[in-house]
N, C-alpha and C positions, 0 to 999 in steps of 0.2 A: 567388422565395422567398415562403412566405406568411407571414399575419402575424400567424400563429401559433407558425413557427418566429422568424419578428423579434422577437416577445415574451419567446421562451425565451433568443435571444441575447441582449436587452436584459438581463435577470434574473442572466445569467452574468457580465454587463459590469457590475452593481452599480447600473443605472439603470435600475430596475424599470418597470414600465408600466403597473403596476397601483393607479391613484389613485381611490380613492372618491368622495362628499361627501355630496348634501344628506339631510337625516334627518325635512325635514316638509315641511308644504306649503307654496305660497308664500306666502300670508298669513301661517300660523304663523310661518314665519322671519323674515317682515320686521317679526311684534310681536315678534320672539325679538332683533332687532333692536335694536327700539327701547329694548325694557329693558335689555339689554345697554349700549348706547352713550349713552342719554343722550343729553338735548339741554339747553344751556344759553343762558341768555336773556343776551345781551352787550348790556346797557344803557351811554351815553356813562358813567354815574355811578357803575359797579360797577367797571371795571376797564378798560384801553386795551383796544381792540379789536383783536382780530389785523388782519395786513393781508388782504385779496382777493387773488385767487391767479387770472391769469388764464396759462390753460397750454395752450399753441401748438404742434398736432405736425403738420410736414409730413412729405410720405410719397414715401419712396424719393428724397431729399435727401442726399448723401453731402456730404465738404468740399469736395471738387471743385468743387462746384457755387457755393462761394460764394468771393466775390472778399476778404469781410474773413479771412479765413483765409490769403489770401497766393497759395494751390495753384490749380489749375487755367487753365495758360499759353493753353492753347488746347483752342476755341476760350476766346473771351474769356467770361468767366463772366457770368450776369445780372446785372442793374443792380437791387441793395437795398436805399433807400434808407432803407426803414424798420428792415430787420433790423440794417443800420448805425449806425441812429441808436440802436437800444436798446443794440449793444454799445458804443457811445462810451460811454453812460450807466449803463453796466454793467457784467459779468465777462462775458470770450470762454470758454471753456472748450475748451483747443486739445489736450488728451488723451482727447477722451470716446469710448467704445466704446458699440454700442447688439447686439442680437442683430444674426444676418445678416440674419434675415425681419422683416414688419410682426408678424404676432397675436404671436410671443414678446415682441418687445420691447414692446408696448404691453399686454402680460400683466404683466410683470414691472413697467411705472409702477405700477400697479393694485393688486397683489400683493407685492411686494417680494421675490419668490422665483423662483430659475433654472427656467430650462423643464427640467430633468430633476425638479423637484420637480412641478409643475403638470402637466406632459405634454404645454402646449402650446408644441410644439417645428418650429411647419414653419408657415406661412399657414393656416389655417383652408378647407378646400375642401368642397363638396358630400359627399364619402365618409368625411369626418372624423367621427368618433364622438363622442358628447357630451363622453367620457374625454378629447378633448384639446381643450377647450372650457372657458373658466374656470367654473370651481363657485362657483353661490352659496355654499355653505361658506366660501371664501374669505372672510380679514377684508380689505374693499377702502378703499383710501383714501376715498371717499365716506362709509363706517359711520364710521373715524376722525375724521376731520373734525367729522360731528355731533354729538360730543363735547365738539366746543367750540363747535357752536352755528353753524355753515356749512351754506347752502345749496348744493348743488351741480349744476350744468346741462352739460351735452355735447351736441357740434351737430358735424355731420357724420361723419367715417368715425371708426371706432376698433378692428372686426376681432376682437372678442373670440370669437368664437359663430357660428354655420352660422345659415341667413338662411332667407326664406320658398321660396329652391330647391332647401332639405333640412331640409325641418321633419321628416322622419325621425330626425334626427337631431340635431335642437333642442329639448330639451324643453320649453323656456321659452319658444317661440315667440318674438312680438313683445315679450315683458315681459321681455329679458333685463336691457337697463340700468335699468331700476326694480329687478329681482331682487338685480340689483349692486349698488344704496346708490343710483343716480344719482336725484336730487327730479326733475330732467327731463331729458329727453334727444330729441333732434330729430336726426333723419337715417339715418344707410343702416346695413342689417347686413351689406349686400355686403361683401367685401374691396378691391374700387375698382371704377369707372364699368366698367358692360358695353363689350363693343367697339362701333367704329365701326359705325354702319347705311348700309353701301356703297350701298342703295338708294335714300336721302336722303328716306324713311319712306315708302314705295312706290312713290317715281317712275318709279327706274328698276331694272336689273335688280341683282342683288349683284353689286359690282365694279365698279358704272359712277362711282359718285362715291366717292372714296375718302378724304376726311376727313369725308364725314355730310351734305353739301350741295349745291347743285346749283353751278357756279360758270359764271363768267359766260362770255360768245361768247369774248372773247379769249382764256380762261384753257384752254377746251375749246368750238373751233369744231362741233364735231361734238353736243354732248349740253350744252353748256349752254346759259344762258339771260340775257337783259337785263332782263324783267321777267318779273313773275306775280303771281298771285294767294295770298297768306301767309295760312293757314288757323291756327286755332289752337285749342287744345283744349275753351275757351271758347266753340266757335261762333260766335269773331268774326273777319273776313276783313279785310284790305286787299289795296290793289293796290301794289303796287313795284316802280321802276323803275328802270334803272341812272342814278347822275347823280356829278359830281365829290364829292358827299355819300355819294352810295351806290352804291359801285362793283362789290357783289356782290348782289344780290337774294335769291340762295338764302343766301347767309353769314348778311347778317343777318334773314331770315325767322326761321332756327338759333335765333342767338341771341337773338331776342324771343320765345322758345318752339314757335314756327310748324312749320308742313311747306309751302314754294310747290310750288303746282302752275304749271310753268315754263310760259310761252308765253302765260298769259293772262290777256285785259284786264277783266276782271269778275269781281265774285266769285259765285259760287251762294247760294243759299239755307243749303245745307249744303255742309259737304266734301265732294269727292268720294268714292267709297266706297274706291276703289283706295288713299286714303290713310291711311298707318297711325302713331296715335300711338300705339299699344302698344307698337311696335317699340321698344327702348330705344337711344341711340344718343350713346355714349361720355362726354363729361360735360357735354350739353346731358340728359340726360333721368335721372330717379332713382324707384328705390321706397322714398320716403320712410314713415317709420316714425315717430310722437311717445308719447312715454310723457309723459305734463302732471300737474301738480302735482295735479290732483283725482282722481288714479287712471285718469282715458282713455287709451286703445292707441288709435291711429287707424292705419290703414294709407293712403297716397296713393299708387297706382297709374303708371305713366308718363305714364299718359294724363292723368293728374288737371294742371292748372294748375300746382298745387303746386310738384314738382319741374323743372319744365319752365323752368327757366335756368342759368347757367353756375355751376358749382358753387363754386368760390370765391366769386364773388356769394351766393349760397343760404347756404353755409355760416358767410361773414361776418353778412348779416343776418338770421339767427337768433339768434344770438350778441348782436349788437347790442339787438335785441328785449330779449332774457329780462336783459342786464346792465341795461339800465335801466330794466324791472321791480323789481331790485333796489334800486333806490335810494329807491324808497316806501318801503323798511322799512331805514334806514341802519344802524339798532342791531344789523343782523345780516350777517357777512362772508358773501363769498362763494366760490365758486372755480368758475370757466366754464373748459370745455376745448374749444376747437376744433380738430378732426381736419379739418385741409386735406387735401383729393382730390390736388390736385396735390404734386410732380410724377408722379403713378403713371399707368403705362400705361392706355389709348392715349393717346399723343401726340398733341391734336388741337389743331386753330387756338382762339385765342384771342381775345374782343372786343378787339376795335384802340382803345375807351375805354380800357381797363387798363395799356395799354403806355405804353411810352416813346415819347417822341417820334422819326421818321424808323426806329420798326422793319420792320424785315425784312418784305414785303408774300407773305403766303402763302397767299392766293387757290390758286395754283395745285399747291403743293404736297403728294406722294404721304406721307400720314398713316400708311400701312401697309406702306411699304416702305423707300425712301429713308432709310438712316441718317444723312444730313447734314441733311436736312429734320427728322429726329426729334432731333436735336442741336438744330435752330436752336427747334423747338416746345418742346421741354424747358425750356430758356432763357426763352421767353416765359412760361410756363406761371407758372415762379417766378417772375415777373418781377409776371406776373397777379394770381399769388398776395400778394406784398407787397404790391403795392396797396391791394388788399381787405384787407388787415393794416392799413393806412395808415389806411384807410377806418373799420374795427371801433375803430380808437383815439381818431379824433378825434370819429366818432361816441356815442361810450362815455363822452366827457370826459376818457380817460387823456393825451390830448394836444391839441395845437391845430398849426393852418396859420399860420406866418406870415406877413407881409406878401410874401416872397416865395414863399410857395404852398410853403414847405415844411414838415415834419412839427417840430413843435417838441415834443420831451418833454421836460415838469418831472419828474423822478419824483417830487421832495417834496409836489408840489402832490395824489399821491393816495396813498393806502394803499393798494399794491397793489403787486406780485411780479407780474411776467411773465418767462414761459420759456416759451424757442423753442427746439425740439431735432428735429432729424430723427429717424426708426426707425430705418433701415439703411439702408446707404449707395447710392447708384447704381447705375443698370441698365443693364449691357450695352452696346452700342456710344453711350448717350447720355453714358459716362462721360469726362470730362476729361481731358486729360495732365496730370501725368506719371502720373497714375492708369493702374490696370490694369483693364480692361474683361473681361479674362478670368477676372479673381476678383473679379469684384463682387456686388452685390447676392446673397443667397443662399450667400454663403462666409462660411468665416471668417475670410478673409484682410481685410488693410486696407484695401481697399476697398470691402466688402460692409460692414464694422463701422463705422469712424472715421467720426462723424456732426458735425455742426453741435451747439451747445451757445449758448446767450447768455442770462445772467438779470439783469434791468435791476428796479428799482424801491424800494422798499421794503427795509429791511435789507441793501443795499450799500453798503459802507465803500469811499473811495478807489475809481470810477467809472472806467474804462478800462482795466482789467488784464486780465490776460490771466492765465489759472490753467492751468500747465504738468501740473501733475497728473495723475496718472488716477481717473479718473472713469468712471461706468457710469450708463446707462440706469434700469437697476435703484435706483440711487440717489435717485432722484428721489421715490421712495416715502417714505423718510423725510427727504429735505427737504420736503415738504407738511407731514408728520406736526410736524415743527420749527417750519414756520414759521408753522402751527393752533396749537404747542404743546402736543402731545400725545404721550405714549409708547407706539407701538406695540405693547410686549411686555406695556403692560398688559391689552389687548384678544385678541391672538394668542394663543391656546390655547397652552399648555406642549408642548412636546416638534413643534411644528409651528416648523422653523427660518427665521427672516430671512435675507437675505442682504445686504440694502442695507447701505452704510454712511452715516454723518452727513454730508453738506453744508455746512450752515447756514455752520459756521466758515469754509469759502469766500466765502462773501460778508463777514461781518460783520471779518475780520482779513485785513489785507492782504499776510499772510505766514505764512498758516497751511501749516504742514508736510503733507504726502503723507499723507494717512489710509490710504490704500489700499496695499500694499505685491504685490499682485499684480490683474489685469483677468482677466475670462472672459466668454466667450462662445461660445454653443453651437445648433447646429440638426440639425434629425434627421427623420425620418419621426413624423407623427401616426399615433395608433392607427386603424385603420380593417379594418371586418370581412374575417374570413378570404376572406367571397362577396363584397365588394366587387369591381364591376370593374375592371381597373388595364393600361393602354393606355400605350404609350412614345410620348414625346416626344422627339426629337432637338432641342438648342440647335445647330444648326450655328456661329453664333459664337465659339462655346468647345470646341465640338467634345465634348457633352455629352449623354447621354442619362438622362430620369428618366421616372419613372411620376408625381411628383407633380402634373403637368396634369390633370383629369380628362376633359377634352374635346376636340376638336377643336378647336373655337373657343377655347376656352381658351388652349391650344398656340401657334395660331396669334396669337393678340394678343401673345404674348409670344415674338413672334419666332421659335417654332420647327416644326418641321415634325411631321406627327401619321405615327405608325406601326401604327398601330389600327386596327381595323375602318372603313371608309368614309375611306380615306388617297386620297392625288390624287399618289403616286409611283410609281407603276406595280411595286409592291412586293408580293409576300403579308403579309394583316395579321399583325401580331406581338401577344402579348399580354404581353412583359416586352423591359426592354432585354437582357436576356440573351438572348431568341430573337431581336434587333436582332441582336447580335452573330454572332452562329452565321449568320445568315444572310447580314451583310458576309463571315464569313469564307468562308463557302462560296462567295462570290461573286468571293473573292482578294480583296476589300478590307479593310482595316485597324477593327479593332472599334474603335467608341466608349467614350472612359473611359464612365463609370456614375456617378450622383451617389453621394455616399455612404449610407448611414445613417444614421451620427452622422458630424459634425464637431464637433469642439469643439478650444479655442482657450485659451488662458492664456497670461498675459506679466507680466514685471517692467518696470523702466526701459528696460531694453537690448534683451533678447531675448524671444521669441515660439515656443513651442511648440504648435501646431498638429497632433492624433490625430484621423485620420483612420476609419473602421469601412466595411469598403466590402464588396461583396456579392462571394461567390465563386461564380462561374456553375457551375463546375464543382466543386462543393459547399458548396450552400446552407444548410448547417447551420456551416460554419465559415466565418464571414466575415473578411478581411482585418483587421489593422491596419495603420495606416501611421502613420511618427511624420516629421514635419516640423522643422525646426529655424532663426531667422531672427535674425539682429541688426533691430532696427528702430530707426527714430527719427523727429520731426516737424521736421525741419530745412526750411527754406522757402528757396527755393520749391519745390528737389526732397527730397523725406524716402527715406530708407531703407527702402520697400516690401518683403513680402515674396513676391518674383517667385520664377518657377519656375526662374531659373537660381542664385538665390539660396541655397539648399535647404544649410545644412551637413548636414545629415544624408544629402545626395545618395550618399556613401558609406560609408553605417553611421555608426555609434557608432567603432568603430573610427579612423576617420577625425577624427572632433573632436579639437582639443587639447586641453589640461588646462583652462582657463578654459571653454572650451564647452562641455565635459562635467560639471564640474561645473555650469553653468546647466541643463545641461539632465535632468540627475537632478534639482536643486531642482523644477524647473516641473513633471517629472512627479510625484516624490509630492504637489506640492500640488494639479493634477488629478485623481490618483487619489485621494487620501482626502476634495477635496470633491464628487466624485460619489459616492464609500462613505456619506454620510452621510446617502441616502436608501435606506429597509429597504422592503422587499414586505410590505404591511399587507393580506390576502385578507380582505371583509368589511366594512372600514371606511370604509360611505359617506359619514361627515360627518366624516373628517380629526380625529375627538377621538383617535387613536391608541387606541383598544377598541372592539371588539365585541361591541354589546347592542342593549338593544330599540330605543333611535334609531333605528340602523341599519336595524331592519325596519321602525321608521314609515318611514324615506325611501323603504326598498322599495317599499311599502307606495304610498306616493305616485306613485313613479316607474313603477311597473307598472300605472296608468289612466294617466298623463299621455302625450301624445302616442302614445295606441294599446300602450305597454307596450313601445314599440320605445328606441333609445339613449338611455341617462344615464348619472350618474355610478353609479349601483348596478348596471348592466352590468358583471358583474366578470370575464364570459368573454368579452366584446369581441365578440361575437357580433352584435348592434346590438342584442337584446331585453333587457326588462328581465322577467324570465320565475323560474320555479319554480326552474330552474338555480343564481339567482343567489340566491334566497332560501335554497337550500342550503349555498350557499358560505358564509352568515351563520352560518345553524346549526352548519357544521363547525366555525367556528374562533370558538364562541361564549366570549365573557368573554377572548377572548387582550388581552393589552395588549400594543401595539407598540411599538418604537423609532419614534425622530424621522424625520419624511418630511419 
């Protein structure tokens, strides 16, 4: 199907695809900014000071994964002792939904709006078009904030925007989180760590080392190594040898940023030439990115020193850095966000500093194959990851070590709100019992959604509850806005809808009622030009076929097999799952479901409706609906998941009782009229709902920037921002729209 006719479908289905925004340049905006939002000077003598807002997102974290939740029998969940010790001192939040993918839900903290309003509704990939990239236009919690006088810093991943391996289609280059609101922002535009470098940075051939390093004689008598010579980007060498200290020489070359060259007892003058730290290799290496408080872009290379260590290390101390920076100028809050890399694919070994004591020794273990070894890496990865959480708190002041070497938090003793919350939940065979691996990560079933939640500090009443509620991702955007003290709707243009609801009173009352009386959640294809390439990937785990990989490599890191040009199954290439299928069947084998389109997802207390949008091969212009139907609950330690033998809808409507059918008309009008309540605005690049000269300044702007090629005034999705689209202005000049 192209994705021109996907457009036309989307239009008929009331979830248009056609989002504008910016209307100047970026300097303009961000004075357009500044006078808009204000900055106010929060002296000890004028007024209490809000608290600091430190906000913690790991990635691809479902409940499963954590043990204070109750869920995940087996295996046994990582060991947290820090994310435990904030929800002792805190609120659990044992209802929370997040999108299925990373860019939507970490669109929606930012935004406070569904990804059918924004458009970015799927991970952010290389052929994704600026249209589903968030729009400066947007009012982001960051512009809010400095309203009341908050600086704001982000460090590590966050997924908003296409990166320097489709500045085609990034108009804002490396200036995206400065264009955002962010005062600084340190670390990656990627969507998570490249793959594994099988050649252990040109040792050996691709495939010979398979978690990124050379490992030792016992581990691999044939191709490893006891010692060598650790070369580093810096041009400085050691020699390292195995000893009961150091019992892998290539492991920790890795992790001290290195490449060994295995077998030898001196080092060269320079590195050899056969060695490559260009190569990027999983989450030992990064193309680090800073936007700094004095206006600098810097770019840092793989190669560069920079990003050259473990990224949870990296992304803690950065973080570390800039919060106590801020304590030179106490008179002014803050709010730091760290976007932790892990748990996101690849699964690779982790420094044995970070762990528990007597973990699991993984020297030897297949990083790109073995599901039980990617189970046990998963595990450590969060495990890595708390740590370094451990680490960023007590190095920050928000906590201390006590006498027995454990994490002690006063919350009183700071002003400061921290929250921890996963994106979306678990991926694929790394996910838990009684969890379902088959709709994880990526759906929108309960496993892919139902994320970790805990907010410890500052403005928590009665410390150790657990808040049964439902709650959204999305919400998060006005608990910031709350606990700044600031109202959103007075910055947010008229007729540009919120969706988040209020928070706060979850913390501050220890029996505040249900605010939310329904949950959603939703994922779908991003916009991407009609000539865009588009290659099938089979999930054989789920027995899944989608075009959203766009590479091989890509494919293959995420466990699935490529069907595309330059495939290694002895297959003719395919260029959709639909010629995937035709060509199982031809072959008498059983076709692959298809991802969907759209999914999307609503539920009350009880039950869960689930509408499906799926592509019809054998006519691409009418695509399927499917409607789903589930009782669910979070009963511990097994909850009422919504599994595929579960399905009351398994035989129609017809089939439901009277109690089920009535839920399940409520859930549908309330999905269909809150996707109706986004209209097709043609024209309107900066989101004011009219069509005027803005509009063509943004043109204007967006037709030099980045060669003229993808932005948000692309309104034919074509990737140009061209004479076409300046037409499209003119047609539907002075129209005022309905609410988007």
């Amino acid at each position: 199907m192209s994705q021109v006719t996907r457009n036309i479908i989307r239009i008929a289905l009331g979830v248009s695809l056609i989002c504008g925004c910016v209307v100047c340049s970026p300097s303009i905006r961000a004075q357009e900014t500044q006078n808009q939002l204000g900055t106010e000077n929060y002296s000890a003598g004028k007024r209490k000071q809000p608290p600091n807002i430190l906000f913690v997102v790991m990635d691809d974290v479902g409940v499963d994964q954590m043990k204070l939740y109750g869920y995940g029998a087996s295996p046994e969940p990582a060991q947290t002792p820090t994310i435990d010790e904030l929800a002792a001192k805190g609120v659990v939040f044992a209802n929370a939904w997040a999108m299925p993918d990373c860019s939507p839900s970490r669109a929606t903290f930012w935004e406070g709006r569904y990804p059918f309003r924004t458009q970015v509704l799927d991970p952010i990939q290389p052929p994704d078009l600026a249209n589903s990239q968030v729009s400066p236009d947007e009012v982001t919690v960051p512009e809010l904030l400095r309203k009341k006088g908050y600086i704001n810093g982000l460090f590590g991943k966050m997924h908003l925007s296409g990166s320097s391996q489709d500045s085609a289609n990034n108009p804002l280059g490396n200036e995206v989180y400065r264009k955002l609101g962010f005062d600084h922002f340190e670390g990656y535009l990627e969507g998570a760590p490249l793959p594994i470098d099988t050649t252990a940075g040109g040792v050996g051939s691709s495939g010979d080392f398979l978690c990124g390093f050379v490992p030792n004689l016992t581990t691999n008598p044939s191709k490893g190594a006891d010692h060598g010579a650790c070369y580093y980007a810096n041009d400085r060498c050691e020699v390292l040898t195995r000893s009961p200290a150091l019992r892998t020489p290539g492991r920790t070359c890795m992790e001290r940023g290195g490449i060994l060259d295995p077998g030898q007892s001196s080092c060269q003058s320079a590195a050899p030439s056969h060695l490559s730290f260009a190569t990027q290799n999983g989450y030992y290496t990064a193309n680090v990115v800073i936007n700094d408080k004095n206006g600098n872009t810097i770019n840092y290379p793989p190669q560069d020193p920079t990003g050259r260590m473990y990224r949870s290390t990296f992304e803690a101390n950065k973080a570390i850095a800039w919060i106590n920076e801020q304590k030179l100028t106490p008179s002014r809050p803050w709010m730091a966000t760290v976007g932790f890399s892990s748990a996101h694919s690849p699964w690779q070994n982790v420094p044995s500093a970070l762990l528990p004591e007597n973990s699991a020794d993984t020297d030897g273990f297949n990083c790109v194959g073995s599901s039980s070894d990617k189970r046990t890496l998963m595990k450590q990865m969060i495990e890595g990851m708390d740590h370094e959480f451990e680490r960023l708190l007590v190095e920050t002041g928000l906590a201390t070590r006590g006498n027995d070497d454990k994490l002690k938090y006063q919350p009183e003793k700071a002003n400061t709100v921290i929250v921890v919350v996963g994106d979306n939940g678990s991926y694929l065979t790394v996910v838990n019992e009684p969890f379902d691996p088959s709709r994880s990560k990526g759906t929108p079933y309960q496993t892919g959604v139902w994320v970790p939640l805990v907010i410890s500090g500052a403005n928590v009443v009665a410390p150790g509850r657990k808040v049964t509620s439902m709650v959204n991702a999305i919400d998060l955007f006005q608990l910031f806005s709350e606990i700044a003290g600031v109202d959103p709707r007075e910055y947010v243009p008229r007729g540009r809808p919120l969706d988040a609801k209020p928070m706060l009173a979850y913390l501050t009352k220890r029996n505040q009622k249900s605010i939310r009386t329904t949950n959603f959640t939703q994922t779908g294809d991003n916009i991407r030009s009609s000539i865009a390439p588009s290659s099938p990937c089979v999930v054989d785990a789920v027995n899944v076929c989608t075009s959203f990989f766009p590479t091989k490599a890509i494919c293959e890191k995420n466990s699935g097999t490529w069907w595309g040009a330059g495939n290694t199954i002895d297959v003719p290439p395919q260029q959709n799952c639909c010629g995937v299928n035709s060509y199982r069947v031809s072959q008498s084998e059983q076709p692959y479901q298809i991802r969907p389109i759209m999914a999307n997802a609503m539920r009350d207390d009880n039950y869960k409706l689930v509408r499906l949008i799926t592509e019809n091969c054998a006519s691409p212009s009418s695509p399927i609906t499917i409607d789903e139907l589930y009782l669910i609950n979070e009963a511990r330690p097994v909850p009422l998941l919504d599994t595929v033998d579960r399905n009351l809808l398994a035989n129609g409507v017809e089939g439901l009782n009277k109690t089920d059918k009535r839920q399940y008309n409520y859930l549908s009008r309330r999905m269909t009229g809150l996707l109706s309540t986004y209209k097709v605005c043609p024209g309107d690049g900066n989101l004011d709902n009219i069509v005027n000269q803005k509009d063509v300044d943004g043109w204007k702007t967006y037709s030099v920037l980045n060669g003229g090629q993808s932005s948000w005034s692309d309104f034919n999705f074509d990737g140009k921002t061209d004479n076409t689209d300046l037409g499209i202005i003119y047609k539907n000049w002075q129209t005022r729209c309905p609410q988007r």
